[in-house]
Every structure is written in structure tokens, then in C-alpha cells.
Steps between C-alpha positions, in 0.01 A plus 500: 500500500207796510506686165451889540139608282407838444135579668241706311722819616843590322798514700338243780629171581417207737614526855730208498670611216557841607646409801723236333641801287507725787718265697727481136548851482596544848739221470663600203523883670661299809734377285617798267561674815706255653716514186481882471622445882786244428589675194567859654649414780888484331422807342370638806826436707710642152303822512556535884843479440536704200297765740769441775798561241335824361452617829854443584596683181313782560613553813899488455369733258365756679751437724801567282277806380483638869914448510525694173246778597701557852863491315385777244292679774844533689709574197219780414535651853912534472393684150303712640777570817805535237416858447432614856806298618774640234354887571562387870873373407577849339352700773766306740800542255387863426516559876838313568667657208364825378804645293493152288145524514535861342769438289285190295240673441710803371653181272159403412404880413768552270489176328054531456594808366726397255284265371203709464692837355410545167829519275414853258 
């Protein structure tokens, strides 16, 4: 067994000895890793999976989103047609019956007025 002495400089040692601590450390290193390896591994394949189910999430979410967005997109369109439809609806029962046509809005005259006469 070769003990390790310190030359006349600090910080050198003998040749034999450095090597035999060279070949240490790198065995040691060899080592740690493959534990680091065998260790993360299982947590390697959970992660991958907990990736997977996240993605999966996020996309029936976005999906459901994009079902919700086109439902209220058409709902927002009939909303916008009510209007032009119902003054469509009159014009047609204004032209197939003008004297009922005329005689509602006579009612509808009479009855605003009413309602908005002041009573001195």
C-alpha cells in the first residue's frame, strides 16, 4: 500500500496516488449516476403520464369551449335576426290585412294616449 506525500509544492501529490483517486472519483460519479438513473426512471414514466392526462384535459377542454363558443355564436346570430324577422312578419300581415292592420294601431293610438294624457 503506497502512502500519498505532499512534494515541496502545495496542492501536488505523487502520481500513483493521484491516479488511484482519480479512478475513485470517477467510480463513485459512475455510480451516483447509475442511481440518479435507476432512481428517476419511475418518476420519469409518472411525469409522462401525468403530461399525457393534462394533455387530455386540456384538450376536452378546449374542446367543450369550441362547442360552447359555436352554441352562443348561433344563439347571438338568431338575436341579432329577431328584429329584422318580426318587422318582416308585420310587413306580411300589414299587407294581407290592412283594415286590421289600421284598426290596431288606431287601438294602440288611443290607448298610448291615454296613458300619456296628463289628468288637469
Amino acid at each position: 500500500m503506497e502512502k500519498s506525500t505532499a512534494s515541496a509544492y502545495p496542492g501536488s501529490v505523487t502520481s500513483s496516488s493521484e491516479s488511484a483517486l482519480m479512478r475513485g472519483v470517477d467510480q463513485a460519479g459512475n455510480t451516483l449516476h447509475h442511481t440518479i438513473d435507476k432512481v428517476a426512471e419511475p418518476a420519469r414514466n409518472t411525469v409522462e403520464r401525468a403530461a399525457s392526462a393534462a394533455h387530455n384535459t386540456v384538450d376536452k377542454l378546449a374542446s367543450g369551449a369550441n362547442s360552447v363558443a359555436g352554441k352562443f355564436s348561433d344563439q347571438a346570430h338568431r338575436l341579432s335576426d329577431a328584429p329584422l324577422q318580426a318587422v318582416d312578419h308585420s310587413k306580411a300581415y300589414i299587407k294581407d290585412h290592412p283594415l286590421q292592420a289600421v284598426g290596431f294601431a288606431v287601438l294602440a293610438g288611443f290607448v298610448l294616449g291615454r296613458l300619456t294624457a296628463s289628468r288637469y
